[in-house]
Every structure is written in structure tokens, then in C-alpha cells.
C-alpha positions in Angstrom: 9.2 -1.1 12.5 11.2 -3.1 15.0 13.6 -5.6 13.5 13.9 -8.0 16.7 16.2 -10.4 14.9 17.5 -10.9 11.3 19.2 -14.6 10.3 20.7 -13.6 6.7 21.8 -18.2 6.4 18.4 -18.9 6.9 16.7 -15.9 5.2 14.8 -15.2 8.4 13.8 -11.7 9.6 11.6 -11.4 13.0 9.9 -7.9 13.3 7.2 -6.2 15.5 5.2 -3.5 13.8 4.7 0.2 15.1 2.2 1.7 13.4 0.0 2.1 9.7 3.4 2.8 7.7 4.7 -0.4 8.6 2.0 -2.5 7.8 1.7 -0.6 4.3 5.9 -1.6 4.1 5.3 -5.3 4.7 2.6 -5.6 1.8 4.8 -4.2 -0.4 7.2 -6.9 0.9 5.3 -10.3 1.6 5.4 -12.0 -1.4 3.6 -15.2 -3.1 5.3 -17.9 -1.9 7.3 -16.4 1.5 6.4 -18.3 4.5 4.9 -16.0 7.6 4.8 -17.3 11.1 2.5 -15.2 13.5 0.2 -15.7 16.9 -2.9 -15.9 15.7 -6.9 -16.9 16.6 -8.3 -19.8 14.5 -11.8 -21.4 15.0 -12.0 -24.4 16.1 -14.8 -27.3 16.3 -14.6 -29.7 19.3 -17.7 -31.5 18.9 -19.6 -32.0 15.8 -22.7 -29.5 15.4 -21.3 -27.0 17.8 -20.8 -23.6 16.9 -16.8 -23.8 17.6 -14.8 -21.6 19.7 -12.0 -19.2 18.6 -8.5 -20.8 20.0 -5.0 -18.9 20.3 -2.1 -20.7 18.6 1.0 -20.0 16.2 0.6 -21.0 12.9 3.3 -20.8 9.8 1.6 -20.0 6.6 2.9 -20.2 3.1 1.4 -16.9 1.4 -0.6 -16.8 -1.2 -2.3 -13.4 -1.2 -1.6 -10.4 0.5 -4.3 -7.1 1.4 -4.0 -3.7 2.9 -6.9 -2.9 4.9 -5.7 0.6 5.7 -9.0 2.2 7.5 -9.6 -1.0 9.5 -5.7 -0.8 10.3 -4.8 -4.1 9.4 -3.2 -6.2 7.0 -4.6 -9.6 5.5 -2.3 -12.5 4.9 -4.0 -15.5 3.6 -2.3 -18.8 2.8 -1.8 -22.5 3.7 -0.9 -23.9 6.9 2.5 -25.4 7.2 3.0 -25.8 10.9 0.9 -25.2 14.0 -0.6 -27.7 17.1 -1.5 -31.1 15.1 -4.8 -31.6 17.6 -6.4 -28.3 16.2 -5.5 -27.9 12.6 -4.9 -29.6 9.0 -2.1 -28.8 7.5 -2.6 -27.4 3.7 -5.8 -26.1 4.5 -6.3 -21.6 4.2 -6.2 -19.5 7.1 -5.3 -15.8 7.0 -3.8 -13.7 9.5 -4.6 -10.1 10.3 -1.7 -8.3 10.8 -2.0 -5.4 12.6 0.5 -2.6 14.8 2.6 -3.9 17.8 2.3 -7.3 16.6 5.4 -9.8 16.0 6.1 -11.5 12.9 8.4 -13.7 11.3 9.3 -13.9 7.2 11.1 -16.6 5.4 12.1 -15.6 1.9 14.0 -17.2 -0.6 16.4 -14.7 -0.7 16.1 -11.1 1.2 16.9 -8.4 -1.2 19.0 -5.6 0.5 16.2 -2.7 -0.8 13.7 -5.1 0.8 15.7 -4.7 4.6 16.3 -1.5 4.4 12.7 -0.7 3.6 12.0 -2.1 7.3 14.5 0.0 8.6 13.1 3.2 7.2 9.4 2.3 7.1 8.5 4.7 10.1 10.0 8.3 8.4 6.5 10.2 7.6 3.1 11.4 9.9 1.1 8.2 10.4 -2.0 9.6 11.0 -2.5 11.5 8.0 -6.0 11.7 7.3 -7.4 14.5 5.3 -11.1 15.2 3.9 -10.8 17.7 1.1 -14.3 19.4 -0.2 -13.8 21.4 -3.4 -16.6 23.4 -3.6 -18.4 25.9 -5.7 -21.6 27.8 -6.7 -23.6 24.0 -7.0 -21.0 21.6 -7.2 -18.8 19.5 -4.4 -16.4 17.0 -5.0 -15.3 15.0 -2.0 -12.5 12.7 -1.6 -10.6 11.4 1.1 -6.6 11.4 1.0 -4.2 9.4 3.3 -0.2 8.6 2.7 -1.6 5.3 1.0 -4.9 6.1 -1.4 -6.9 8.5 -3.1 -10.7 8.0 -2.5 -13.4 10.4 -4.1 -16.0 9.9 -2.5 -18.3 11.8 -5.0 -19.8 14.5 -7.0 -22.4 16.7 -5.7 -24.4 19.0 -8.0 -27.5 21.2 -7.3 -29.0 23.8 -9.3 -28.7 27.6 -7.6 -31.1 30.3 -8.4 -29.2 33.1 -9.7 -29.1 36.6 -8.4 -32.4 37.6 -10.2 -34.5 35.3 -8.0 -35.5 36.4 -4.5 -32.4 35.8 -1.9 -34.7 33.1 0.2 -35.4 30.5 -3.0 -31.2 31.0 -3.3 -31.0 30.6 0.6 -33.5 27.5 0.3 -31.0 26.2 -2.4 -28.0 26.3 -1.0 -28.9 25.1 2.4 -29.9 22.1 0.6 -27.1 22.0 -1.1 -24.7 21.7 2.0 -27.1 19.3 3.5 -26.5 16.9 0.8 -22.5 17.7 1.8 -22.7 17.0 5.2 -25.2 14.0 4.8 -22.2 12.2 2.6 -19.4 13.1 5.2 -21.2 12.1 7.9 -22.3 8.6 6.0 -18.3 7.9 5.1 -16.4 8.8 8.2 -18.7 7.7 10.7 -15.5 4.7 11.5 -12.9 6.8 10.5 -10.9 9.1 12.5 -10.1 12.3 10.0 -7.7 15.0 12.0 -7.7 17.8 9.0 -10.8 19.2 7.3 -9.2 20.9 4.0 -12.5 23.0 2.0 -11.5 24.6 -0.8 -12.7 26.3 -4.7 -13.6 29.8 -6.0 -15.7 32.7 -4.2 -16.7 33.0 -1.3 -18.9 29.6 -1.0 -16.2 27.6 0.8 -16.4 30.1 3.6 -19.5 30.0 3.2 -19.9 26.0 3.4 -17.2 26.4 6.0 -19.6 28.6 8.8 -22.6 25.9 7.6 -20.2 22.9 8.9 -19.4 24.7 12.2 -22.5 25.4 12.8 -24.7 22.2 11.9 -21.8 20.0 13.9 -20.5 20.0 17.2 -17.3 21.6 16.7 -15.6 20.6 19.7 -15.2 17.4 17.9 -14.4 18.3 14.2 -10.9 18.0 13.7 -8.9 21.5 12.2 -10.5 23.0 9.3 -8.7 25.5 6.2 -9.8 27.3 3.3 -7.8 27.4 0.5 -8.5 29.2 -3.0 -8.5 26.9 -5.7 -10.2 27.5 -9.4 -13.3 24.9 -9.4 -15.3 22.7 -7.4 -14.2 19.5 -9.5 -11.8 16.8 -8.9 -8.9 18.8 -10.9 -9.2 21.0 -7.6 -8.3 18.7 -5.6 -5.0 17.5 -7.4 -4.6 21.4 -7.5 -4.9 21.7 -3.6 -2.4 19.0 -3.2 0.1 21.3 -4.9 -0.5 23.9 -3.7 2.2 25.7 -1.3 -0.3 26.5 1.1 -0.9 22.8 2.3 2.7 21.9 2.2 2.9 25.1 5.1 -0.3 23.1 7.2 1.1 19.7 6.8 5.0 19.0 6.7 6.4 15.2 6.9 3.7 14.1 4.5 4.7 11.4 2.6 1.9 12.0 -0.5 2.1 15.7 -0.4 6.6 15.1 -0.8 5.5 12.9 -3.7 2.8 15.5 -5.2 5.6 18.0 -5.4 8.2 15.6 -7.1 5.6 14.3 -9.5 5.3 17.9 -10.6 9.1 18.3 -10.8 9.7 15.4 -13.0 6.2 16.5 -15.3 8.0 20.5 -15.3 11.5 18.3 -16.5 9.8 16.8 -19.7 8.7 19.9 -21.0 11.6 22.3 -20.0 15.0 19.4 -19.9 13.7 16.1 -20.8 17.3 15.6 -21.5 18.0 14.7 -17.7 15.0 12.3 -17.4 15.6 8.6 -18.0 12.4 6.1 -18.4 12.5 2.2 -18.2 15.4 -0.3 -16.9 17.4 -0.4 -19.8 17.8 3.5 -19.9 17.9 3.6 -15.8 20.3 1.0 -15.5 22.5 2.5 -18.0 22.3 5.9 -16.4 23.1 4.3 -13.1 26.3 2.5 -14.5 27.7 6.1 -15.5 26.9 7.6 -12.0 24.5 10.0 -13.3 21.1 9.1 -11.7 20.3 11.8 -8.8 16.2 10.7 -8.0 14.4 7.4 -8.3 10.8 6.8 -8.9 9.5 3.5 -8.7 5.1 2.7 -8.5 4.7 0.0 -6.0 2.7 -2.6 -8.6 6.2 -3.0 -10.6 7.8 -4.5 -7.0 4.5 -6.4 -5.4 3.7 -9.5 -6.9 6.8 -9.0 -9.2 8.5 -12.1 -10.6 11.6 -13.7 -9.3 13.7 -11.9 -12.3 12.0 -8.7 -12.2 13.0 -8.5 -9.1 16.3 -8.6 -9.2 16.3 -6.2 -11.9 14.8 -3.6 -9.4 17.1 -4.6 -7.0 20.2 -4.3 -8.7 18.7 -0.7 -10.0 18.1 0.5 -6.5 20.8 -0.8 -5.2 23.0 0.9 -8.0 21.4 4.5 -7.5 21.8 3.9 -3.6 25.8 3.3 -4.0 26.1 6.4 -6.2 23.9 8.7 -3.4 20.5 8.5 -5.3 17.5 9.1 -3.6 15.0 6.4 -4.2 11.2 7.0 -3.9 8.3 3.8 -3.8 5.0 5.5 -5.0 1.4 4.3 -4.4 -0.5 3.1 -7.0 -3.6 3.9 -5.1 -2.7 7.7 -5.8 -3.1 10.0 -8.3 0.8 10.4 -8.2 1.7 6.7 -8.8 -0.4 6.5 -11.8 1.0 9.1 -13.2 4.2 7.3 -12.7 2.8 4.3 -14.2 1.3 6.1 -17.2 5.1 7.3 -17.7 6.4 3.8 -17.2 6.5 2.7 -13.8 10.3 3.4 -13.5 11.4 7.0 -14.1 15.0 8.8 -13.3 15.8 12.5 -12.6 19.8 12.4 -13.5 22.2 14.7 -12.4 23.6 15.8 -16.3 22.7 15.0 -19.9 23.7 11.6 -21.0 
């Protein structure tokens, strides 16, 4: 993210965004109620009973609703038009811009919190591009679910009955190529538009490297992105929140922002059952941890500072702000992920603190 120019009198910030991490930043930013001004293309009717014709202007919006359109790589801002050319628009009527990389912006706020800036100075830290299809296979069942830095997307469940050993090898042969078939038919029907650079197959046995030679060899690999194998204990959905633990992936795939947050998740679950004593849950416990100096980690889901009120917000501000000045780390999870609802089903707002309190 490219702050071009910042006007702290008038609560102004300009930006131009880079890439997917800073349109995921600015919907956790934009707020009910800020005012956006943006180029944009809005339809436009000359003469009555004509189809219209789509006209560049710059429009300023007052926001009413914001979306994240991650695989379409785009953000949706709807609202009402405040300003813009009198001879093609009506001011107060809906229009909604789609934000998307290397395009300029401007914000109007209220009041820019100081969390809120420096979130657009640090939004570009992880690998923007992470795009990982995980299969977690076994003898008759495949889960598959795509993983990004923003969401966690199973796809779905595959099951199909396999002859066991007892039965002649080419009714099990029979089996489990239609088995993999079924696979392959579901990848190929979800990621026709979207571009996946890692492949991750893992379960039990030997039927993910199995599964593995069967997706080699029914696709053109010269256009499959890179493929591993990793052990895990099932073919189910736990597998997968397994594989994302696992040391293994962290080797493949460094500067991840979900598979940093897997691991702390897992820290702060280890904490409640071996020191609970140096966790602290809620504002009121956070804020008084803060005070003393004590708080070493932050965690904060992403639904407890989008769409928060006026009030709330400022009680996250001053709580991340506090942590900041006493050399905290401060992490903002995604609720679209299994690890911000675990964070959520803690609380939304957990501390790791340096000592007991």
C-alpha cells in the first residue's frame, strides 16, 4: 500500500493499492459512514429507451457496505453519491465502486485511529499469492478445501466404497479409479478461474501417492503448479487443520500470514492447558494487563474491529495502542479461518502476557 498523501486537519488519507493484502487492509478499514472518493465507470442513459453507455468519472460516495471479493481480486464499496459531474448523475442515489490493485483512493474519516494508519503502512509484509489446494485423502474418503491468507473454503467430502483385499485386484482398481475421478472432476469444476501455485495432498498409507501419480498423469503437468505429500492421520477435515500445523508446511511455505497465525493459535491453546496464568481474555482483563506493562502478544478477530461502533472502537484503539507503546506484538485474525474462530470462540480479544498477574 502506497500512502500518496495523508491530511491528519481534514482526516484525509490518499492511497494507491499494490496488491490482494491491501485490498483485504482497507475492508477491514472502510467503515459505515466514511466517505470514499475514487475514478470510477458508471452507466449512463442519454436518450430514453437506449441501452446506455458506461462513462468514466470521479465520484465521492458515502459508504454504506463494504465486500471482499478475494478470488475476483477486488473489493466492493457501495454507497451514496455525494459529489461527481451534475450532467450524469443524482446525487443520493447507490453506486458502488470496485476497488481493485494499483488503483488510487481517497478516505474521509471522522477521526483516523493511529492502529488504522499504521495498518496501511504494514499491509504488504506476507506472500500475496498464497493459494493452496489441500486434498486429505484416504482409503475412500477426500476432503478438499481451498486455503488462502484470507479464508478457509472446503470445498467438499468425497466418499466411495473400496473393495477390500479379498476381492479381485481389478474390481479394487475399477474402484479407486473412480474414486480419483470424482477428485479431479471437483478440482477441475472449482479452480477453473482461479490461479492455485501449491498442490498440498495429504492422509495415511500410501493412497496420497497413489492419488498423487493419478493427478500427474490424467493432467498436463507442465501446467499444475508444485505438488507435496505430507503424512497426516485421516482423510477428513481434522487433517487438514492438522496439515496446517504441521512443521513440514511451515519448511515449503515461509512468510505465510495464515500458517504464522496457525502456529500462534496453537501456542495460546498449549498456554490454557499448561500456564493459563499468562493468558488474559476480554478488554477489561487486556486493558488492565496492558496498564502494568505485562502484555507480550495480541490477538484480535477482524469482526470485533469491522463494522465496530464508534466506542468500541476506541476501546481497541486505546488497547493496541497501549500494547504497541510497551513493545507488544499485535496480530488481526480472519474470521473466515479456522484460526479466527477459534479466537472468537475464546472471546475475540485474547493476550499472551509476559508474567503472572
Amino acid at each position: 500500500m502506497k500512502i500518496l498523501e495523508i491530511d491528519k486537519k481534514k482526516e484525509v488519507i490518499t492511497v494507491k493499492t499494490e496488491d490482494l493484502n491491501d485490498l483485504w487492509t482497507l475492508y477491514n478499514i472502510i467503515a459505515k459512514n466514511d466517505k470514499i472518493s475514487a475514478r470510477t465507470y458508471r452507466k449512463i442513459v442519454l436518450k430514453e429507451g437506449s441501452k446506455g453507455e458506461r462513462k468514466p468519472m470521479y465520484l465521492k460516495l458515502k459508504v454504506e457496505s463494504v465486500a471482499f471479493h478475494e478470488f475476483s481480486n477486488r473489493l466492493r464499496v457501495k454507497g451514496t453519491i455525494l459529489e461527481g459531474p451534475e450532467d450524469f448523475i443524482t446525487f443520493g442515489k447507490y453506486h458502488t465502486f470496485n476497488i481493485e490493485p494499483n488503483q488510487k483512493l481517497t478516505i474521509i474519516k471522522e477521526k483516523w485511529l493511529k492502529s488504522e494508519i499504521k495498518r496501511l503502512n504494514e499491509s504488504s509484509k506476507f506472500e500475496t499469492d498464497f493459494i493452496m489446494l489441500i486434498i486429505a485423502i484416504e482409503t475412500g474418503l477426500a476432503t478438499i478445501a481451498i486455503i488462502t491468507n484470507f479464508s478457509h473454503n472446503r470445498l467438499a467430502t468425497i466418499k466411495k466404497n473400496i473393495p477390500g483385499k479379498r476381492y479381485e485386484q481389478s474390481y479394487r482398481n475399477k474402484a479407486y479409479e473412480e474414486f480419483y475421478g470424482e477428485i479431479l472432476k471437483l478440482i477441475d469444476e472449482n479452480i477453473k478461474n482461479i490461479k492455485i501455485n501449491t498442490i498440498l495432498i495429504c492422509g495415511p498409507g500410501s493412497t496420497k501417492d497413489h492419488f498423487n501419480q493419478f493427478l500427474k498423469e490424467k493432467t498436463q503437468s507442465t501446467y499444475l503448479p508444485k505438488i507435496y505429500s505430507i503424512q497426516a492421520s485421516s482423510g477428513t477435515e481434522s487433517a487438514i487443520l492438522e496439515t496446517l500445523k504441521s512443521k513440514e508446511l511451515k519448511i515449503i511455505k515461509k512468510n505465510v500470514k495464515i500458517l504464522q497465525e496457525t502456529e500462534k493459535i496453537e501456542e495460546i491453546l498449549n498456554l490454557f492447558s499448561t500456564n493459563s496464568d499468562i493468558i488474559a481474555i476480554g478488554f477489561d482483563e487486556i486493558s488492565n494487563a496492558t496498564e502494568k506493562g505485562a502484555v507480550k502478544e495480541l490477538f484480535c478477530a477482524d469482526i470485533l474491529i469491522r463494522g465496530a461502533s464508534k466506542e468500541q472502537k476506541l476501546k481497541i484503539e486505546s488497547i493496541i495502542n497501549g500494547v504497541e507503546k510497551i513493545g507488544g506484538k499485535v496480530h488481526i485474525l480472519s474470521s473466515e479461518h479456522p484460526t479466527g474462530q477459534q479466537i472468537i470462540n475464546l472471546g475475540s480479544l485474547i493476550a499472551i502476557l509476559r508474567y503472572k498477574m
